[in-house]
MDAnalysis code that builds the backbone (N, CA, C; Angstrom):
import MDAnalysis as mda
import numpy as np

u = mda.Universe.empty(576, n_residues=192, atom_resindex=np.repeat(np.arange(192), 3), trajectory=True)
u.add_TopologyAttr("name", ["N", "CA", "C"] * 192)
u.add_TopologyAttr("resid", np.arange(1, 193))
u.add_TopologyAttr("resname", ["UNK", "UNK", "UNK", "UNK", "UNK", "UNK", "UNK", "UNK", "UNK", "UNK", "UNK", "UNK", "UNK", "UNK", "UNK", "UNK", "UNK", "UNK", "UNK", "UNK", "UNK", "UNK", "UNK", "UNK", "UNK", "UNK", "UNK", "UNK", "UNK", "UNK", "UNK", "UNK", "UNK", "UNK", "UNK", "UNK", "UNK", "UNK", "UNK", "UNK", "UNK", "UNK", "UNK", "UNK", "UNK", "UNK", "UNK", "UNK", "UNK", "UNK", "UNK", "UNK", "UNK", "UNK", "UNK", "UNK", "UNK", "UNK", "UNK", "UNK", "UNK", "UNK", "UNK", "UNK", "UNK", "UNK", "UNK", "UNK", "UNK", "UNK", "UNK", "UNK", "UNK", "UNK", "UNK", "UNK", "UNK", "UNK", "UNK", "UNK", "UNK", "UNK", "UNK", "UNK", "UNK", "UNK", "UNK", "UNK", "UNK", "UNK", "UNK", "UNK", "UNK", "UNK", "UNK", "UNK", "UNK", "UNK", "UNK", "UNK", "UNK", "UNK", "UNK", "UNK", "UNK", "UNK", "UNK", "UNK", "UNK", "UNK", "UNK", "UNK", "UNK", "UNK", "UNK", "UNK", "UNK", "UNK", "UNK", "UNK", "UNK", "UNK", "UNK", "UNK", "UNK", "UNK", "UNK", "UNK", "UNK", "UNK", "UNK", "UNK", "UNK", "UNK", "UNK", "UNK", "UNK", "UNK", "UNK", "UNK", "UNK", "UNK", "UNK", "UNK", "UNK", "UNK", "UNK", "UNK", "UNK", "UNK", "UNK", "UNK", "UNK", "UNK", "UNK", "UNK", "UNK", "UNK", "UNK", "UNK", "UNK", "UNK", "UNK", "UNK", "UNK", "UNK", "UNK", "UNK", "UNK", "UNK", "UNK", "UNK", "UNK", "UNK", "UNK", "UNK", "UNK", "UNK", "UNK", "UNK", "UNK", "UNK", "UNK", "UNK", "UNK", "UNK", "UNK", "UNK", "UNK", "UNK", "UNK", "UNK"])
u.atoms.positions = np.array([
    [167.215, 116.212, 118.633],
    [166.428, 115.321, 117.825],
    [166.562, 113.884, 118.304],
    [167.690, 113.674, 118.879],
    [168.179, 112.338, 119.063],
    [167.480, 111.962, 120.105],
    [167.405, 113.023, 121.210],
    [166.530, 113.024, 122.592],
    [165.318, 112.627, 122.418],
    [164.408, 113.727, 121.468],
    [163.140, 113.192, 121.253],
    [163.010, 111.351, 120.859],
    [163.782, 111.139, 119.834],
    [163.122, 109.998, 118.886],
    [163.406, 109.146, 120.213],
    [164.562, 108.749, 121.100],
    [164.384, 108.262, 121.854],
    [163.626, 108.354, 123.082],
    [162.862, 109.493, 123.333],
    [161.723, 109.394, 124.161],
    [160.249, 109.116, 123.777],
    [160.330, 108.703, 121.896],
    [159.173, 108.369, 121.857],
    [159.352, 107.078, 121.497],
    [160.359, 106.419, 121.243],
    [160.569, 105.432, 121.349],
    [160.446, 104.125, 122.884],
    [160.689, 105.019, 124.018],
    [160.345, 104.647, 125.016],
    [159.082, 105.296, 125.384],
    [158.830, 105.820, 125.175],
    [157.334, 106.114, 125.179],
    [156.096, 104.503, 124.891],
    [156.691, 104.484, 123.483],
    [156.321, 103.447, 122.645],
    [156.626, 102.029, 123.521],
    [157.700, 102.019, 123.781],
    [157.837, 100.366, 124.456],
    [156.888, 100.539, 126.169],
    [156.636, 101.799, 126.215],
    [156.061, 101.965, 127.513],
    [154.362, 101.206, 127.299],
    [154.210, 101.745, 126.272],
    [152.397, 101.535, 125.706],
    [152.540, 99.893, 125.415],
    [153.468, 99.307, 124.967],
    [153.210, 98.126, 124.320],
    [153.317, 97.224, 125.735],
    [154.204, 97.182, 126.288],
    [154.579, 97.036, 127.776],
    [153.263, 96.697, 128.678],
    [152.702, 97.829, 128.708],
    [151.220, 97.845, 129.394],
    [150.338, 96.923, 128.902],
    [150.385, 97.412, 127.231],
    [148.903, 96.388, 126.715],
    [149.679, 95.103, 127.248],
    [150.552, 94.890, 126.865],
    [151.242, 92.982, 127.713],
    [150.815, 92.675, 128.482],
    [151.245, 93.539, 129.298],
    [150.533, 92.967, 131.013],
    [149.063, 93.403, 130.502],
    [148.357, 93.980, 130.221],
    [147.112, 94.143, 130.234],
    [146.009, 93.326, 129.929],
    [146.598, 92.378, 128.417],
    [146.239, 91.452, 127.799],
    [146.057, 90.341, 128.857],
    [146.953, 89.885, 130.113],
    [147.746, 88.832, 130.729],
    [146.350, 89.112, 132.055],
    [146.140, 89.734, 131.858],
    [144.659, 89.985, 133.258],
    [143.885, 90.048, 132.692],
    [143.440, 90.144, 131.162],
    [141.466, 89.993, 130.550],
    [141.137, 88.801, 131.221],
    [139.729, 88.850, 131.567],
    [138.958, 87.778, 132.118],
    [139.377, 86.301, 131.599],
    [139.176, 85.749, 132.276],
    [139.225, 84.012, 131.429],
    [140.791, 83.639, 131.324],
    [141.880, 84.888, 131.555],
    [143.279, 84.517, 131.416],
    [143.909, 83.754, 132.473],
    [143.835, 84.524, 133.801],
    [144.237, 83.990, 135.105],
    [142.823, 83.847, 135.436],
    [142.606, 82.093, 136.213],
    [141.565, 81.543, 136.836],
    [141.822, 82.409, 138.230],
    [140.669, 82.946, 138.765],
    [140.002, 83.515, 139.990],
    [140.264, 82.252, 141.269],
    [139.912, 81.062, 141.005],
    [139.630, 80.150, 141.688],
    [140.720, 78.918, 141.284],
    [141.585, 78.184, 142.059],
    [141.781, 77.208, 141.485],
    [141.338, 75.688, 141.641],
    [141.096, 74.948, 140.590],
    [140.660, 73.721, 140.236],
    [141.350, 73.171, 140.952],
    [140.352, 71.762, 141.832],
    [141.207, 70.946, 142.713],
    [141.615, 69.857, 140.943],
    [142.118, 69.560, 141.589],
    [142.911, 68.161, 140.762],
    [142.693, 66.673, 141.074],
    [142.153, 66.715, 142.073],
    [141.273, 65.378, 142.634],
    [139.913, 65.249, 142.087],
    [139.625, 63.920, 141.489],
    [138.530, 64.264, 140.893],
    [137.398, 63.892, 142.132],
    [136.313, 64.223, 141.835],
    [135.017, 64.383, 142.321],
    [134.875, 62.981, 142.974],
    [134.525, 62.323, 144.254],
    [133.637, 60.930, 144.435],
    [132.564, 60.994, 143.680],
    [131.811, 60.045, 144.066],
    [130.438, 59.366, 143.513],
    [129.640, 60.225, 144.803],
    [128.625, 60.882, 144.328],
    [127.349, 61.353, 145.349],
    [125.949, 60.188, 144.653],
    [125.669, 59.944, 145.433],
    [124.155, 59.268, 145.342],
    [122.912, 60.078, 144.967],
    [122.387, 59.555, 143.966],
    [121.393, 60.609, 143.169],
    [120.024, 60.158, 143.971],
    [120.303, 58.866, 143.950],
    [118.570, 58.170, 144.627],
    [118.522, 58.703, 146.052],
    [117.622, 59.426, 146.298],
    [116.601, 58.997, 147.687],
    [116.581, 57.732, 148.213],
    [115.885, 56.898, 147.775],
    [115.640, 55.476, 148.073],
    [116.716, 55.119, 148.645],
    [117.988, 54.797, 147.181],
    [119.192, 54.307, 148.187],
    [119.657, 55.048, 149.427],
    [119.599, 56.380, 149.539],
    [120.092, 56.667, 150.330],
    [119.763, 56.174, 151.952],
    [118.235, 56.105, 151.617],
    [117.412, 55.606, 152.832],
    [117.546, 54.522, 153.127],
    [117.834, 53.692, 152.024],
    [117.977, 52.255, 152.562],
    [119.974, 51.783, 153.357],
    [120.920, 53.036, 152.516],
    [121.877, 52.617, 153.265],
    [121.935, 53.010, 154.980],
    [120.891, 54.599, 155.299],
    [120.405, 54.476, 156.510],
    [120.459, 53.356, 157.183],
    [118.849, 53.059, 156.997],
    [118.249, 52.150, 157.582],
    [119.458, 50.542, 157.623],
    [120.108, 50.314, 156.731],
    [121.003, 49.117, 156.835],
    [122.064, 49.610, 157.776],
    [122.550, 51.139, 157.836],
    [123.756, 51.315, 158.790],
    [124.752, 51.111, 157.918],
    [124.866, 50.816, 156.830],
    [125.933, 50.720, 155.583],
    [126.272, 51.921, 155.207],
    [126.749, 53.029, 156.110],
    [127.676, 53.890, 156.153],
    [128.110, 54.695, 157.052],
    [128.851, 55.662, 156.967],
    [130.020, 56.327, 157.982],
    [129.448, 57.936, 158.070],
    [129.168, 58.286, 159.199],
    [128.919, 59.888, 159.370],
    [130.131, 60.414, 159.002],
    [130.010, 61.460, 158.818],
    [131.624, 62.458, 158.096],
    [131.980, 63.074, 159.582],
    [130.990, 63.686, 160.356],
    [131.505, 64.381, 161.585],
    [131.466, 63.137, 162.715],
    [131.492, 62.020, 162.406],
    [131.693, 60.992, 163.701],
    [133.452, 60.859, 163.484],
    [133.756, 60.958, 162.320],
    [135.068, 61.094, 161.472],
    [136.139, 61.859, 162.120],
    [135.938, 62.917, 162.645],
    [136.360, 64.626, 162.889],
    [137.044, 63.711, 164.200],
    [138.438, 64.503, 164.331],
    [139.389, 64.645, 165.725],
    [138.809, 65.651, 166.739],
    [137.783, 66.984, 165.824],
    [137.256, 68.038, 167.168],
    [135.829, 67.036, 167.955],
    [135.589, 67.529, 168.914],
    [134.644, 67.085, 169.185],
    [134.158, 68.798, 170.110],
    [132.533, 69.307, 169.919],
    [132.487, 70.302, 170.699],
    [130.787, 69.948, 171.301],
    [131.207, 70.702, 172.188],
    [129.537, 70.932, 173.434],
    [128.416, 71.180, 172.802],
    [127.138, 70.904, 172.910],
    [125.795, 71.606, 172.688],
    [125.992, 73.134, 172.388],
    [126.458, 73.486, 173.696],
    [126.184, 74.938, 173.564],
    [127.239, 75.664, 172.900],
    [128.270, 74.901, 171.903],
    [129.159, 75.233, 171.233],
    [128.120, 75.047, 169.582],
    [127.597, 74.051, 169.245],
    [127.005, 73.725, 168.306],
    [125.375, 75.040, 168.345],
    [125.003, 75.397, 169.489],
    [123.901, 75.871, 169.544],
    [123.600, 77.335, 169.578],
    [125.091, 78.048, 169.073],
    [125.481, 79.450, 168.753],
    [126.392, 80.049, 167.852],
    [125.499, 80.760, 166.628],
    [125.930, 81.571, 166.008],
    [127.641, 81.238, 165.759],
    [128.272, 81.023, 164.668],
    [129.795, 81.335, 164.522],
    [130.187, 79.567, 163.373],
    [131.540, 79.905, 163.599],
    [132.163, 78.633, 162.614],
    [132.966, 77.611, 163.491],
    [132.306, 76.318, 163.285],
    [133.386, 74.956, 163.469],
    [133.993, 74.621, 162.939],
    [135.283, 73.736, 162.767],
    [136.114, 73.282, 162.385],
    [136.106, 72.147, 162.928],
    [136.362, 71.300, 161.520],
    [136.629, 69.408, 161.863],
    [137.802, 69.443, 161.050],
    [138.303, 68.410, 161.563],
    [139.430, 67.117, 160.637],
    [139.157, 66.155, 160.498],
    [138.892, 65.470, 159.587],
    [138.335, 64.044, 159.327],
    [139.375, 63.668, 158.015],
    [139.478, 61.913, 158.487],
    [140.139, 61.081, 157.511],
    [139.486, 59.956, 157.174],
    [138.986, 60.430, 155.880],
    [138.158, 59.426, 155.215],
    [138.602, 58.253, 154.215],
    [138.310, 56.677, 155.004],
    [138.160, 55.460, 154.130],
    [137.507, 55.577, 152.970],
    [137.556, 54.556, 151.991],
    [136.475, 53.801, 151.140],
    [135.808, 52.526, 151.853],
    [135.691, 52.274, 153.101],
    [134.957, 51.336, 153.644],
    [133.660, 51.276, 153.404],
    [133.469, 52.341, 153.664],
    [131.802, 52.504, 153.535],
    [131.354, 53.925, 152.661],
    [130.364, 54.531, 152.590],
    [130.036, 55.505, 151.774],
    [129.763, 56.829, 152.961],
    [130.125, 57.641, 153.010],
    [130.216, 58.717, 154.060],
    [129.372, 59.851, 153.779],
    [128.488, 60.103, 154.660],
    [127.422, 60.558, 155.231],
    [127.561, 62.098, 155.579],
    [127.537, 62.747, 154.650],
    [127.673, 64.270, 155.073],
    [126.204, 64.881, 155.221],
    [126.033, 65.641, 156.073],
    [124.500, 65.958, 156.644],
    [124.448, 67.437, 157.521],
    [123.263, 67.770, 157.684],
    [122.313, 68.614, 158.625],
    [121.278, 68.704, 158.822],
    [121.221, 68.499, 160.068],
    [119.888, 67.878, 160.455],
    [118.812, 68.934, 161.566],
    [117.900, 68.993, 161.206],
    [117.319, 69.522, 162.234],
    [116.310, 69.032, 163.244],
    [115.789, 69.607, 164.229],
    [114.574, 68.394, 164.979],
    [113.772, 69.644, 165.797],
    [112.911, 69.282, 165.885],
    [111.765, 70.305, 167.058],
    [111.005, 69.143, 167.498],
    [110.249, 69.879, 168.751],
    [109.289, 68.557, 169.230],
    [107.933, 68.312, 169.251],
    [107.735, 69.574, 167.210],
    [106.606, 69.196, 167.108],
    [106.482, 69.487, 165.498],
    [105.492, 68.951, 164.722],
    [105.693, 68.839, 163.253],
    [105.624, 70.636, 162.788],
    [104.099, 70.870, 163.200],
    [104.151, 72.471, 163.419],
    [105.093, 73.291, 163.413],
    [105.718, 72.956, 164.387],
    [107.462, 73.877, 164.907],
    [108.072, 73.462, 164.166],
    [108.412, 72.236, 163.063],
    [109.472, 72.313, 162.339],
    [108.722, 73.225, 161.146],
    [107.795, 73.242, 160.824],
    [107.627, 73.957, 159.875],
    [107.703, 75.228, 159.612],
    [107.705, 75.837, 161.044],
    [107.452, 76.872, 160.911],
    [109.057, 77.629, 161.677],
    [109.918, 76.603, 162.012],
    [111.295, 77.084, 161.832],
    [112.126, 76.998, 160.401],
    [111.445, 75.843, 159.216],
    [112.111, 76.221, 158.103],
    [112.094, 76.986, 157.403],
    [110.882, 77.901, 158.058],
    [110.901, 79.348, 157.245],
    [111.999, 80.384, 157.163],
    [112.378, 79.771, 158.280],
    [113.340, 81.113, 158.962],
    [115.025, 80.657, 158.767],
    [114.978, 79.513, 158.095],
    [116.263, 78.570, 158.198],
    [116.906, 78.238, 156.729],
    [117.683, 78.531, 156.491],
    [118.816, 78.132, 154.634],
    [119.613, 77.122, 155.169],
    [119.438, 76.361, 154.449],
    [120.943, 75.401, 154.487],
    [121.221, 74.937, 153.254],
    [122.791, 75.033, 153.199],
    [123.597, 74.593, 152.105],
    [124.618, 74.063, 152.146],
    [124.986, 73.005, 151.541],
    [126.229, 72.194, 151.797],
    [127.070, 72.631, 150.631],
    [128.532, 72.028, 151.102],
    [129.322, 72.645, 149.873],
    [130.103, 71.847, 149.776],
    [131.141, 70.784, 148.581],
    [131.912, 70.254, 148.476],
    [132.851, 71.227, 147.462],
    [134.102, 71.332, 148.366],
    [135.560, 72.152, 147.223],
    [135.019, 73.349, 146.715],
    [134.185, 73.838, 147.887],
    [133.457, 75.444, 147.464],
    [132.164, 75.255, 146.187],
    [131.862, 74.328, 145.886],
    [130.618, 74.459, 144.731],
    [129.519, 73.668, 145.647],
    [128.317, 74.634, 145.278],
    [127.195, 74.438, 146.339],
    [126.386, 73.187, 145.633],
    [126.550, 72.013, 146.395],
    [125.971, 70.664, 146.187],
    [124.283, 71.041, 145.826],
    [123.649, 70.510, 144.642],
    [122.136, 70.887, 144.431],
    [121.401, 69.563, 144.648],
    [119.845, 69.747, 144.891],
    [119.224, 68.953, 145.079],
    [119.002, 67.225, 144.280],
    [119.802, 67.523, 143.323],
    [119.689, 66.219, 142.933],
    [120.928, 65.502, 143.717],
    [121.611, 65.796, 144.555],
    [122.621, 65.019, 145.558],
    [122.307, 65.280, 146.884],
    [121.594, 66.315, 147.426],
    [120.943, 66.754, 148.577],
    [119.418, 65.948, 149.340],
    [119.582, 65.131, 149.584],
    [118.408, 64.786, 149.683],
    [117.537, 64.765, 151.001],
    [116.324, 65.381, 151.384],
    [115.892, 65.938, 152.581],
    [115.040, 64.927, 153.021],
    [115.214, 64.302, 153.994],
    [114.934, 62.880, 154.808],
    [114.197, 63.246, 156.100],
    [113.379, 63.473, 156.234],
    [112.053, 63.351, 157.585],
    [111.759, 62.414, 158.098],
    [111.915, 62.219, 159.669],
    [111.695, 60.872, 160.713],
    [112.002, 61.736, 162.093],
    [110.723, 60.705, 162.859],
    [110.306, 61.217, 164.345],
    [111.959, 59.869, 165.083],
    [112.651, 60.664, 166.325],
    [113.091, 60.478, 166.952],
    [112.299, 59.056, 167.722],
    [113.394, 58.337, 168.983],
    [112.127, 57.879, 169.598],
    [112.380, 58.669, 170.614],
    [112.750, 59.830, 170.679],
    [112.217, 60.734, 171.994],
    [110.703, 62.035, 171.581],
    [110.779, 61.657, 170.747],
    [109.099, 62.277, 169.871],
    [109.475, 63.461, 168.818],
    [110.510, 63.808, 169.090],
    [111.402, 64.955, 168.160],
    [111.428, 64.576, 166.501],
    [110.832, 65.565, 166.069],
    [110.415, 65.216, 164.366],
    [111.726, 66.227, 163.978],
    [111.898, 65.560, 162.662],
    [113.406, 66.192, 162.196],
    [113.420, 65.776, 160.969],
    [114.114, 66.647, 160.221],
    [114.525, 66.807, 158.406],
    [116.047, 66.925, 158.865],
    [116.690, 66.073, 157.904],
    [117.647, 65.851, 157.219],
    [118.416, 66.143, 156.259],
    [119.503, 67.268, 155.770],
    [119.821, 67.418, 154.563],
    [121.035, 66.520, 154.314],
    [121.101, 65.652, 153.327],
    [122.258, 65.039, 153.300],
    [122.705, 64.638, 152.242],
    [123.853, 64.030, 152.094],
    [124.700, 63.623, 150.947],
    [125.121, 62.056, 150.861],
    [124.784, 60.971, 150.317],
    [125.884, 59.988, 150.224],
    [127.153, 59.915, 149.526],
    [128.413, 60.249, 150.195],
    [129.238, 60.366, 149.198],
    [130.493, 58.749, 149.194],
    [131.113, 58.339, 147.963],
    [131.544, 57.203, 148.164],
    [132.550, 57.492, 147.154],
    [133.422, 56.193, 146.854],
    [134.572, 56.214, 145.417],
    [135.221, 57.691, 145.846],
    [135.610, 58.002, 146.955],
    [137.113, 59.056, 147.171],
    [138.167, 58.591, 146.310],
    [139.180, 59.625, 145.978],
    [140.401, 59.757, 145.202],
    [140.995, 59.480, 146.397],
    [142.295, 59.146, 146.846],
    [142.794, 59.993, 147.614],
    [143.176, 61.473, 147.199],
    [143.274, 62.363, 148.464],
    [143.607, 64.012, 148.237],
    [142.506, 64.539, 149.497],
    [143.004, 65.467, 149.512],
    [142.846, 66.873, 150.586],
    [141.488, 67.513, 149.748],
    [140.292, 67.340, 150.682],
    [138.571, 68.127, 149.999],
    [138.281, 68.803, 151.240],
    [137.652, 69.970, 150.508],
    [136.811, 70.664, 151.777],
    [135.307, 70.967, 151.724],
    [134.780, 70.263, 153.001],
    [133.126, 70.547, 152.765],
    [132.678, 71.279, 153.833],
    [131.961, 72.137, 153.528],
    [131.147, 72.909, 154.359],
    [129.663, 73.138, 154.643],
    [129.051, 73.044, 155.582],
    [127.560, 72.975, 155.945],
    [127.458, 74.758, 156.392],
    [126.392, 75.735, 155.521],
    [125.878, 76.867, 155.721],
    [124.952, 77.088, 156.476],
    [124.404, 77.442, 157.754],
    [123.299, 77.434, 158.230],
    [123.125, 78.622, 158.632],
    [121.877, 79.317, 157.755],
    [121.481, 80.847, 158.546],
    [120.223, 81.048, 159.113],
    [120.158, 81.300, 160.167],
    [119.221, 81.794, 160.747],
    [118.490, 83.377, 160.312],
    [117.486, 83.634, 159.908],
    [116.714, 84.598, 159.693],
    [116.451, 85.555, 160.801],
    [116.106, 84.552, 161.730],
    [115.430, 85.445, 162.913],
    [115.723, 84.414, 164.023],
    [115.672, 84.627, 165.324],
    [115.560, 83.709, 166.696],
    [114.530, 83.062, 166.404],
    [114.781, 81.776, 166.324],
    [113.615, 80.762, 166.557],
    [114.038, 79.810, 167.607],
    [112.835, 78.881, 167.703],
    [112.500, 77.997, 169.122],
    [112.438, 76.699, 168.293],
    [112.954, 75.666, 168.996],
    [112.787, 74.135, 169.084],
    [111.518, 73.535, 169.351],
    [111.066, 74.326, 170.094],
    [110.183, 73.403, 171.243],
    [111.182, 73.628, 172.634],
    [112.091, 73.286, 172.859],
    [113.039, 73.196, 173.523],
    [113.543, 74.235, 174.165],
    [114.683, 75.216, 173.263],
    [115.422, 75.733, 173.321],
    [115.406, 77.323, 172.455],
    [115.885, 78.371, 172.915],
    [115.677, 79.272, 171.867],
    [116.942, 79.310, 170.833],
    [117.039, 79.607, 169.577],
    [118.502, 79.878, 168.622],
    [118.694, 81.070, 168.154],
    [119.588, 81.629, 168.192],
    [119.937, 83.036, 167.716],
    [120.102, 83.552, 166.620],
    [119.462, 84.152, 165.826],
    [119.698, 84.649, 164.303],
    [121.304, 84.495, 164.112],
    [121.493, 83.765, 163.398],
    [123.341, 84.435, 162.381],
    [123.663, 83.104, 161.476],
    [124.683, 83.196, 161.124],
    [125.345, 82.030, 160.311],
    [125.949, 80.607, 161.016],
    [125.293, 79.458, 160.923],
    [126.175, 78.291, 161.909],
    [127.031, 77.717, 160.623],
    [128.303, 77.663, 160.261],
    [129.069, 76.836, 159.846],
    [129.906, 75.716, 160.337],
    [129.743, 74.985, 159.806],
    [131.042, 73.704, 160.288],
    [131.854, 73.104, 158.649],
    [132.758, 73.870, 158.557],
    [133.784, 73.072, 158.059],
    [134.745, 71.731, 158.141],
    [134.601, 71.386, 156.932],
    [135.220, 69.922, 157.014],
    [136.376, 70.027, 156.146],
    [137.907, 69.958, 157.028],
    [138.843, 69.547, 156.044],
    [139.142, 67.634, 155.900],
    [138.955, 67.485, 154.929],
    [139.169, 65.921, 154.878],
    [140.258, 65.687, 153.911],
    [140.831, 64.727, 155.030],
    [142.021, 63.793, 154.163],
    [141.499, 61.901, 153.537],
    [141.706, 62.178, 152.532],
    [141.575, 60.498, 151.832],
    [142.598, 60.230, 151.379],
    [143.523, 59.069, 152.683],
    [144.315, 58.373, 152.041],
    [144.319, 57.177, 150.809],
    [145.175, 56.269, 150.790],
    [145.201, 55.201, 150.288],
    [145.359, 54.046, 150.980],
])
């Protein structure tokens, strides 16, 4: 008798045991993802401004930033880059992707075939901070712009990433590109 009550007694601490831990994994308990702790910069909502800090040169490319530096034909195939960049508050920093063909036609008819998405700390930046900027080269090359003004860094460790998929092989005018995913990651440091 003594045997039993104590095997349903552990029985019992066995069931309660479980629901514990069980309770300790329902959704919403342990975060999936964790929250950076740095808060967010300032992204630029206007168009306008953005164009006008262009055109003034009153800011900093994010990949002029980067310690890698790689080839055309490193940038012009399928796969993932990696930068390091250490970003001031000097100026407001310029995260982008850009495209160009060397004819209005051809860009249009490569954005069919083309996604791009930027990402700050893994959450996909939306069009009201994205803003898509069109201008002819002076080598005649017409080109869209996806970009970001970003400014007011914390200091802390952010990561941004540019998504680029190709649908299908398309042409420049130029050059042919190969269907797949182009990424370039950005780990950035903002000191003080």
């Amino acid at each position: 008798m003594k045997s039993a009550a104590f095997m349903s007694r552990l029985l019992m601490m066995g069931i309660v045991s479980s629901l514990l831990l069980t309770s300790c994994l329902l959704p919403g308990m342990i975060p999936l993802e964790s929250e950076s702790t740095v808060p967010v910069p300032a992204m630029e909502k206007d168009g306008n401004a953005l164009i006008e800090a262009l055109k003034a040169r009153d800011l900093v490319y994010l990949q002029t930033l980067a310690e890698e530096q790689y080839t055309e034909a490193e940038f012009a195939r399928p796969g993932t880059l990696t930068f390091t960049a250490t970003v001031t508050n000097d100026k407001p920093t310029y995260f982008n992707y850009g495209w160009c063909t060397t004819t209005e036609e051809i860009l249009q008819q490569n954005l069919e075939h083309v996604k791009i998405r930027l990402y700050f700390d893994g959450k996909e930046l939306g069009k009201d901070v994205v803003h898509p900027i069109t201008f002819t080269r002076s080598d005649g090359f017409v080109c869209v712009d996806f970009g970001v003004l970003i400014s007011d860094w914390s200091p802390g460790e952010y990561q941004l990433e540019t998504v680029v998929i190709f649908d299908e092989q398309i042409n420049d005018g130029a050059a042919d590109f190969e269907a797949g995913d182009y990424i370039y990651e950005y780990n950035v440091t903002v000191s003080k």
